[in-house]
Backbone as a printed PyTorch tensor [residue, N CA C, xyz], in Angstrom:
tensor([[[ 38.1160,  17.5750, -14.6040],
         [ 36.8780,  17.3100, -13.9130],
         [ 37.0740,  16.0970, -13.0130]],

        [[ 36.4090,  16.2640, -11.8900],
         [ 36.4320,  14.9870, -10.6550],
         [ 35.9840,  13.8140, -11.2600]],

        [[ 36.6080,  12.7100, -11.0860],
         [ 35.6100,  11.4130, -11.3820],
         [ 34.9000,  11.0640,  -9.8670]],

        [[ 33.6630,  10.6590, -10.1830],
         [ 32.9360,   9.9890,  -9.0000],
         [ 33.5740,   8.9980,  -8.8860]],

        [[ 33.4940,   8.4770,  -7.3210],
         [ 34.0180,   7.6170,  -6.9200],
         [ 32.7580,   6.2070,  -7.8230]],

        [[ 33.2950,   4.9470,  -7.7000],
         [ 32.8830,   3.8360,  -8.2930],
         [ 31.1600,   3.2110,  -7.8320]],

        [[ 31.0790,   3.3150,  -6.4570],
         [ 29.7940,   3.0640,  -5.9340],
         [ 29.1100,   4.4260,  -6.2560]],

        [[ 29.5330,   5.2550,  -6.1820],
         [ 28.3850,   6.5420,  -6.7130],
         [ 28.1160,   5.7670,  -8.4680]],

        [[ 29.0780,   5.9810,  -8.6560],
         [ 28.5410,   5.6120, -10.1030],
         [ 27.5630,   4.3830, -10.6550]],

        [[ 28.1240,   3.3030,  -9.6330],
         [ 27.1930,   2.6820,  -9.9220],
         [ 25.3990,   2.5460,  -9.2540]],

        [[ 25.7240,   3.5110,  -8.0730],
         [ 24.1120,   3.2640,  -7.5600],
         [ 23.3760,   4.2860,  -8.5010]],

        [[ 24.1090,   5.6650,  -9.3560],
         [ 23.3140,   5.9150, -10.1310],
         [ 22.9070,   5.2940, -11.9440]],

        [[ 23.9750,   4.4220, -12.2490],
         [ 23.7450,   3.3000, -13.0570],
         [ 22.6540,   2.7180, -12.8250]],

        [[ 22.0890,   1.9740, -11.3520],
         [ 21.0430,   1.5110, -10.9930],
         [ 19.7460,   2.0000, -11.1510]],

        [[ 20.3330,   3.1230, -10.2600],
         [ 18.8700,   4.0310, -10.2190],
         [ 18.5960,   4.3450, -11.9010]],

        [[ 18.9760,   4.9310, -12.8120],
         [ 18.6680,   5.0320, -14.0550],
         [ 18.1790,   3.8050, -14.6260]],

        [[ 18.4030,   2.5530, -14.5460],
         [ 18.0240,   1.3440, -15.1770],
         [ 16.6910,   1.5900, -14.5640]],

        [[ 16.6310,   1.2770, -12.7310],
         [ 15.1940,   1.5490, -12.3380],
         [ 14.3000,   2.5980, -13.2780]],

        [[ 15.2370,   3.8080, -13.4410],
         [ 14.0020,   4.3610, -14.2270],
         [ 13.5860,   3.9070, -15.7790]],

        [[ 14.1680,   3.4970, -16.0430],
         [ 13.8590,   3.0540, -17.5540],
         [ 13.3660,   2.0100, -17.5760]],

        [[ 13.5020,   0.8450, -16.2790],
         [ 12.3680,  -0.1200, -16.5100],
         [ 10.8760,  -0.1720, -16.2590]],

        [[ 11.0250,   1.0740, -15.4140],
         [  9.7730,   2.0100, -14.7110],
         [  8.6980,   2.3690, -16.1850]],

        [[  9.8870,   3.1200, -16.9860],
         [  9.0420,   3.6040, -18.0140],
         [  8.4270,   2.3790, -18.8170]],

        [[  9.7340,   1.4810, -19.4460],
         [  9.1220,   0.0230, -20.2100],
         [  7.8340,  -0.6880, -19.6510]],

        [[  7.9080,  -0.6840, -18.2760],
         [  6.4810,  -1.1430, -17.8640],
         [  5.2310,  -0.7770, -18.2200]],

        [[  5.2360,   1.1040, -17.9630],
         [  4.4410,   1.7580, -17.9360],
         [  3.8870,   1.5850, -19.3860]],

        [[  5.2190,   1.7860, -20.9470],
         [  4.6380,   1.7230, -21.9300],
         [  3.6840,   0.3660, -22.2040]],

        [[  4.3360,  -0.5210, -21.2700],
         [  3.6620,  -2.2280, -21.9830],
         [  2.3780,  -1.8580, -21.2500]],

        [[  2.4140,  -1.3310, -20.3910],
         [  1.2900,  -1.8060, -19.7060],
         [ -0.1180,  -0.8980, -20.3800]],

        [[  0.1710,   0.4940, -21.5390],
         [ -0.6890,   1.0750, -21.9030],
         [ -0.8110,   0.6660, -23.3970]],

        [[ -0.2640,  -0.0740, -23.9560],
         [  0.0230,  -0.5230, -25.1600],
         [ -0.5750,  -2.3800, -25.1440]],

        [[ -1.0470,  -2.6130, -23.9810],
         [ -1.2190,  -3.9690, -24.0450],
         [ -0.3580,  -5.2090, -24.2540]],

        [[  0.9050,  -4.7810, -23.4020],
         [  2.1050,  -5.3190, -23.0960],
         [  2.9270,  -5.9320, -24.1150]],

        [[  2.4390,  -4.9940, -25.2540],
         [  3.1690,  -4.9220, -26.6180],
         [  4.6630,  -3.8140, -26.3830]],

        [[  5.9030,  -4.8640, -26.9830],
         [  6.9600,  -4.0490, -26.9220],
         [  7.2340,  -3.0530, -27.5960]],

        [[  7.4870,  -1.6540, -27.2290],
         [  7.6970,  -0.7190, -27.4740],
         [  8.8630,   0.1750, -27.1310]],

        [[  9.5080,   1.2730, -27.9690],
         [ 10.7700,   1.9060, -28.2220],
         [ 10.2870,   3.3300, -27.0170]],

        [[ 10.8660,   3.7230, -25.7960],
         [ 10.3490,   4.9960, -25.6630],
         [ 11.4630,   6.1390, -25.7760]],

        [[ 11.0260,   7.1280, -26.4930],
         [ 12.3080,   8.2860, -26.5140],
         [ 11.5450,   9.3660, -25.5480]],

        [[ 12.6290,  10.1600, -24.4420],
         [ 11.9650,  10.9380, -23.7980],
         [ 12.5520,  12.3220, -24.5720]],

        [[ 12.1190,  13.4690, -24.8060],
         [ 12.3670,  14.3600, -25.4990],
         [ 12.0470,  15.4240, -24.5670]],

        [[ 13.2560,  16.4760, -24.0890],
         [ 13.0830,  17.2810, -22.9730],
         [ 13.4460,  18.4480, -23.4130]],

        [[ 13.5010,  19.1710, -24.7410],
         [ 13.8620,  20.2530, -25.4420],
         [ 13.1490,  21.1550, -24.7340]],

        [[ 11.4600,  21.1160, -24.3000],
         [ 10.4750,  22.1170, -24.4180],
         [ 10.5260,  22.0980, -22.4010]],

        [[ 11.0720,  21.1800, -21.6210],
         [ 10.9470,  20.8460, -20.2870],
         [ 11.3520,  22.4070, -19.2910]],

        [[ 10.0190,  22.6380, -18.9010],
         [ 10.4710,  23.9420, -18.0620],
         [ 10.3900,  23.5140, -16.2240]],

        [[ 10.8960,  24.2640, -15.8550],
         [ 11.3170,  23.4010, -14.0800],
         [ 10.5400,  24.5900, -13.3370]],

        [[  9.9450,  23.9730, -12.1380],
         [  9.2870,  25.1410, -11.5650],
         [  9.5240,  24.3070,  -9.8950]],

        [[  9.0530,  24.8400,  -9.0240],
         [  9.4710,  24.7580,  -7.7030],
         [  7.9810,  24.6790,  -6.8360]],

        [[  7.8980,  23.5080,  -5.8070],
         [  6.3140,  23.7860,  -5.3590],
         [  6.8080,  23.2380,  -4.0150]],

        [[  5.6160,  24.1740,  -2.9900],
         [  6.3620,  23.5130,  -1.6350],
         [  4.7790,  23.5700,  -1.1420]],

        [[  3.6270,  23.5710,  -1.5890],
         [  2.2640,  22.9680,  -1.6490],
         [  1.6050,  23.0390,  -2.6660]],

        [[  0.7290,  22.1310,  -2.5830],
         [ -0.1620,  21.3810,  -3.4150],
         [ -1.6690,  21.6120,  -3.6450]],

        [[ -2.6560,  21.3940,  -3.9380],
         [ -4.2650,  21.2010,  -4.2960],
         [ -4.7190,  20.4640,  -5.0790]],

        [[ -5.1190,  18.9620,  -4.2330],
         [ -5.5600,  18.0200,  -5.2640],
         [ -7.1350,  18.2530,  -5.6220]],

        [[ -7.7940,  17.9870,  -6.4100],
         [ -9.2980,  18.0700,  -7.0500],
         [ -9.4440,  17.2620,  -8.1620]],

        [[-10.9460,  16.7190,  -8.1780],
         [-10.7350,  15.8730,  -9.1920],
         [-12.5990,  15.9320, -10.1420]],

        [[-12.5860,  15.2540, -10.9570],
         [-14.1420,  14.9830, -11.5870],
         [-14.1110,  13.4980, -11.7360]],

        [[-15.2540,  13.6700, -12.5870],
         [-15.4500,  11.5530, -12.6210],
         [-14.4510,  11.3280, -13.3480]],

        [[-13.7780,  11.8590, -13.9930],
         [-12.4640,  11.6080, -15.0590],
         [-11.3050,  11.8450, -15.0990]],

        [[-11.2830,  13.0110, -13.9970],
         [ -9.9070,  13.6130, -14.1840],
         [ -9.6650,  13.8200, -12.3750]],

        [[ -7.7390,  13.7170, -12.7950],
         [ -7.4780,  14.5150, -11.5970],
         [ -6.7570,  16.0950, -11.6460]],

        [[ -7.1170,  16.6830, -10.8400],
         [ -6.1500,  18.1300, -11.2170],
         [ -5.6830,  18.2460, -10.0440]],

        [[ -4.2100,  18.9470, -10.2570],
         [ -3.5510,  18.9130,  -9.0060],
         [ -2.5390,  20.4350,  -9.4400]],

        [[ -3.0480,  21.0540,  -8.3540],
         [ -2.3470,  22.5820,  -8.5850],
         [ -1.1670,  22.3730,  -7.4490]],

        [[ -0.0330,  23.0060,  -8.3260],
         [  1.2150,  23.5590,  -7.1040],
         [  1.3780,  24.4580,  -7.5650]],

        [[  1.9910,  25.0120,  -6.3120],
         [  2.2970,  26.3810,  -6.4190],
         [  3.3540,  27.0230,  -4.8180]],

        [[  3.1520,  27.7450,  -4.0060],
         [  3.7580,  28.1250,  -2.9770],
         [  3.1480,  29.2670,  -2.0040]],

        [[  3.4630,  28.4520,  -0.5840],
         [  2.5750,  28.7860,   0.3730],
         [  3.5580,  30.0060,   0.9270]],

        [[  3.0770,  31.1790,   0.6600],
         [  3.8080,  32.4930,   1.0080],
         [  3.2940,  33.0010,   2.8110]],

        [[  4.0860,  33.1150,   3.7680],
         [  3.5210,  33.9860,   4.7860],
         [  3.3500,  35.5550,   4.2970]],

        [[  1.6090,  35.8320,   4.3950],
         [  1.4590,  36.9870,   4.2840],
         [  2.0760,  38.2100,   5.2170]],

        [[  2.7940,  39.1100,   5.0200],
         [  3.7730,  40.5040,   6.0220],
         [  2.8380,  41.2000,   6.7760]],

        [[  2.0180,  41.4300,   6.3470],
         [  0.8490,  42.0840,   6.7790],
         [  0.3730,  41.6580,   8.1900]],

        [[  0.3730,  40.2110,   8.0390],
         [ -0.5720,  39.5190,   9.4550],
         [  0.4960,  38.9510,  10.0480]],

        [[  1.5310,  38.7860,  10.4240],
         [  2.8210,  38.2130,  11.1680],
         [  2.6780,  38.4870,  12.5450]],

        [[  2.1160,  39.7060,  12.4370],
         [  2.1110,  40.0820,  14.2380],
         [  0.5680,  39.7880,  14.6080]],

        [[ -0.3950,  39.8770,  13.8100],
         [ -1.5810,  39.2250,  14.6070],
         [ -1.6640,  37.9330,  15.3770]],

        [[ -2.7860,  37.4700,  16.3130],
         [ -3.2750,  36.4220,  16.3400],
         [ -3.2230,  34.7950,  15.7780]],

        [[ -3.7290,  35.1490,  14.4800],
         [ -3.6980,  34.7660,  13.5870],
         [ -3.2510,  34.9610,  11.8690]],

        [[ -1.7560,  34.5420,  12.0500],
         [ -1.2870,  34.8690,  10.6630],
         [ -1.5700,  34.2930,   9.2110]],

        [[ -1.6050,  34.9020,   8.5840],
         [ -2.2190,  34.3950,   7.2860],
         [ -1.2300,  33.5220,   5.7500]],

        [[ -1.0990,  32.5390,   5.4300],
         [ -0.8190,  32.0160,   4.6290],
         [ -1.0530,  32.1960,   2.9660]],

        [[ -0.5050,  32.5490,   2.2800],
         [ -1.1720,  32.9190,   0.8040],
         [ -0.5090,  31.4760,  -0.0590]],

        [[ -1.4480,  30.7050,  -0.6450],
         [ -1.0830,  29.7220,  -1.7370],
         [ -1.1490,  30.3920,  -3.2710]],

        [[ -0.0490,  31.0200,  -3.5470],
         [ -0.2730,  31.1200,  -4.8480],
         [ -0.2550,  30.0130,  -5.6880]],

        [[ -1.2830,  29.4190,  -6.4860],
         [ -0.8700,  28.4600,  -7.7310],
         [ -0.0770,  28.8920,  -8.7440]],

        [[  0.7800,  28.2430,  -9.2210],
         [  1.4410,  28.7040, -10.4240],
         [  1.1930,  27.6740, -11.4230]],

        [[  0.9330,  26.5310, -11.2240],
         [  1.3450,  25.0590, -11.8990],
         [  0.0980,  24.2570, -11.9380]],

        [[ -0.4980,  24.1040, -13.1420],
         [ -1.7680,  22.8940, -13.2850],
         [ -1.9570,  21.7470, -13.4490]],

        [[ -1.8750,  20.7690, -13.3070],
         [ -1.6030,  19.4260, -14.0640],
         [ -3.1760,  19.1260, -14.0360]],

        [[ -3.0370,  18.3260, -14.9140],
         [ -4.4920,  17.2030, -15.1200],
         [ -4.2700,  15.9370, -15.8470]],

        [[ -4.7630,  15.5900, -14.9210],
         [ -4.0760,  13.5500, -15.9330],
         [ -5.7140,  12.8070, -15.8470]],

        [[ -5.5940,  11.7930, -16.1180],
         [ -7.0320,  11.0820, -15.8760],
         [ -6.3850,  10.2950, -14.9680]],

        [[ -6.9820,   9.2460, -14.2950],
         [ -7.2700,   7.9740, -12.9060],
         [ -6.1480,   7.4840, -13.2660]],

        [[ -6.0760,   6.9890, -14.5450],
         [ -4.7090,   5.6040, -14.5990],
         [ -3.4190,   6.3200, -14.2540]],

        [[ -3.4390,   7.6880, -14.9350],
         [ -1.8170,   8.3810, -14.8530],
         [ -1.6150,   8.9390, -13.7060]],

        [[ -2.9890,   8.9930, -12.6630],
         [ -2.6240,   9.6120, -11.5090],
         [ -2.5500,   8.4770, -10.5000]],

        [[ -2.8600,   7.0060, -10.5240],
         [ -2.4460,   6.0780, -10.1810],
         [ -0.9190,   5.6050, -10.5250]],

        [[ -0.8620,   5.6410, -11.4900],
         [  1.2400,   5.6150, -11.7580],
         [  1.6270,   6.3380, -10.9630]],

        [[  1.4710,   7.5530, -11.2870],
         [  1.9930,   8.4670, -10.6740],
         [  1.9230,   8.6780,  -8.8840]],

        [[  1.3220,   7.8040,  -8.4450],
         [  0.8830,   7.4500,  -6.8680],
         [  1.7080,   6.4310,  -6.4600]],

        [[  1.6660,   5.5770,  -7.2060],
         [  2.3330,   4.4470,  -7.0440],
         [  4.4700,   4.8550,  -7.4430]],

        [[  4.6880,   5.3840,  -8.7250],
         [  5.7070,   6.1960,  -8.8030],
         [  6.1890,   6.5510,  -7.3000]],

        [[  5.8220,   7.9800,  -7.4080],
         [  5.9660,   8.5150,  -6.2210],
         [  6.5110,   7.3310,  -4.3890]],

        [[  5.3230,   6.9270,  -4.5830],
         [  5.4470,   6.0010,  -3.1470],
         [  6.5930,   5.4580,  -3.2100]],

        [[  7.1330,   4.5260,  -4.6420],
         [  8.4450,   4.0980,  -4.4260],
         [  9.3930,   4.5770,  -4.3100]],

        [[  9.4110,   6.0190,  -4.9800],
         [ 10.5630,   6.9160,  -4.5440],
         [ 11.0890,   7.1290,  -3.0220]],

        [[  9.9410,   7.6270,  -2.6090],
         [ 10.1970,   8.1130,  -1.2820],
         [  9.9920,   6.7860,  -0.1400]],

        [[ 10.1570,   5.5600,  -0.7430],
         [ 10.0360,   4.4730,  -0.1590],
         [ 11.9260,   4.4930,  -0.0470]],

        [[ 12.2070,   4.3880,  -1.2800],
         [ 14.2040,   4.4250,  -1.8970],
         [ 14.8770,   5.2730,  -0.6970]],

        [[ 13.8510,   6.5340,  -1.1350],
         [ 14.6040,   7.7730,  -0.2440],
         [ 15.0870,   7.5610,   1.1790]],

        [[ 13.7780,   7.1100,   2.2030],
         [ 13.9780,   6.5360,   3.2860],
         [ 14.6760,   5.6160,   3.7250]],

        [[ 14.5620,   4.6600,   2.7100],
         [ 15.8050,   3.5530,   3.1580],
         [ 17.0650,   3.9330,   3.3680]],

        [[ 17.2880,   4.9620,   2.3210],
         [ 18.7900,   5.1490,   2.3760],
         [ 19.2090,   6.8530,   3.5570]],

        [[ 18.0430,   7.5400,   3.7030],
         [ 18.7470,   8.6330,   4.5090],
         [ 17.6870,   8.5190,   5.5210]],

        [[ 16.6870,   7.8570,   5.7290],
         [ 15.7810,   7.9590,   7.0740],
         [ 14.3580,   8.0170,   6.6870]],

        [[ 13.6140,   7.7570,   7.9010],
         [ 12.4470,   8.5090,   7.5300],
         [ 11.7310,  10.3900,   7.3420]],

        [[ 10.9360,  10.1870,   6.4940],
         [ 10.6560,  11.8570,   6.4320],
         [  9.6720,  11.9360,   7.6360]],

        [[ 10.1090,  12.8970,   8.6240],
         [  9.3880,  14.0350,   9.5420],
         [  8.1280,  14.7270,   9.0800]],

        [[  6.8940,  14.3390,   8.9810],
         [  6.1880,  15.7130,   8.2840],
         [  5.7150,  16.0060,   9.2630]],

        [[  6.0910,  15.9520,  10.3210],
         [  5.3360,  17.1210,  11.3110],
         [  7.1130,  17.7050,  11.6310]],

        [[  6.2220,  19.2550,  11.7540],
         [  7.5500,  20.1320,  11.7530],
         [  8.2320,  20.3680,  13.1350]],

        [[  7.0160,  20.2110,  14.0480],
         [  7.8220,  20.4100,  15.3400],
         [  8.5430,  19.2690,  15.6570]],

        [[  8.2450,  17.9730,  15.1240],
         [  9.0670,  16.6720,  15.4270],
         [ 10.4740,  16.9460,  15.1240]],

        [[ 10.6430,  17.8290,  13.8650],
         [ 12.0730,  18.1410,  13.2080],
         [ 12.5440,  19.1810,  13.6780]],

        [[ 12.0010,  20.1410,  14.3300],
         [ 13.0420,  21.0270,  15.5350],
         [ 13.9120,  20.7870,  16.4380]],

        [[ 14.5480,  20.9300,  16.4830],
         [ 16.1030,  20.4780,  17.8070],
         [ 15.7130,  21.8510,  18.5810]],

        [[ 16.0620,  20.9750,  19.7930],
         [ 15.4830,  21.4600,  21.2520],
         [ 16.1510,  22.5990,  21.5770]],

        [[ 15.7180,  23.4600,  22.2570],
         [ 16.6020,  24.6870,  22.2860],
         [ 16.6560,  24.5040,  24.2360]],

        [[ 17.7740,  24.8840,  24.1330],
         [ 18.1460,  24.5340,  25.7690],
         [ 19.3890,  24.3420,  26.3680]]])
């Protein structure tokens, strides 16, 4: 088997510490910054794939459906073509876990950018010119 070269290894050394101090925070910070042991246990962990979203929420909760935005075959040649979001995926957390999880997130794709660019979300910006 290949060994990774030495800087791979260690920026993912890093990045793993980041995540585990990520988590230690998170536990102190719901535990009342009492130290605590966390084991993550991924026996039951099923992986699913989402390329859109549906956030919704109540006074308590947030729910956030993914799932995948299918072009309908049917309408391709109309006017106006039609998009199908199937949901597959539910989550529901309350305010605080969907605040981590906001804040989470942001730093990721804060990491991400630094190191390969900024993300494009407009799609025609990311087309190369034909010509």
């Amino acid at each position: 088997m290949a060994r990774k070269p030495k800087k791979e290894e260690q920026a993912k050394d890093t990045e793993n510490a980041a995540a585990e101090v990520n988590v230690e925070e998170q536990a102190q910070q719901q535990t009342g910054q009492q130290q605590v042991r966390v084991r993550i246990d991924e026996r039951d962990v099923q992986t699913a794939y989402a390329n859109a979203f549906r956030t919704n929420a109540t006074a308590e909760e947030v729910i956030l459906d993914f799932g995948l935005n299918n072009l309908n075959p049917s309408t391709q040649q109309q006017d106006m073509p039609e998009i199908i979001f199937r949901i597959e995926q539910r989550v529901i957390m309350n305010f605080y876990s969907a605040k981590r999880l906001a804040i989470t997130l942001s730093q990721l794709i804060r990491r991400h950018e630094d190191q390969f660019g900024e993300l494009q979300l407009d799609v025609a910006s990311r087309q190369k010119q034909q010509g």
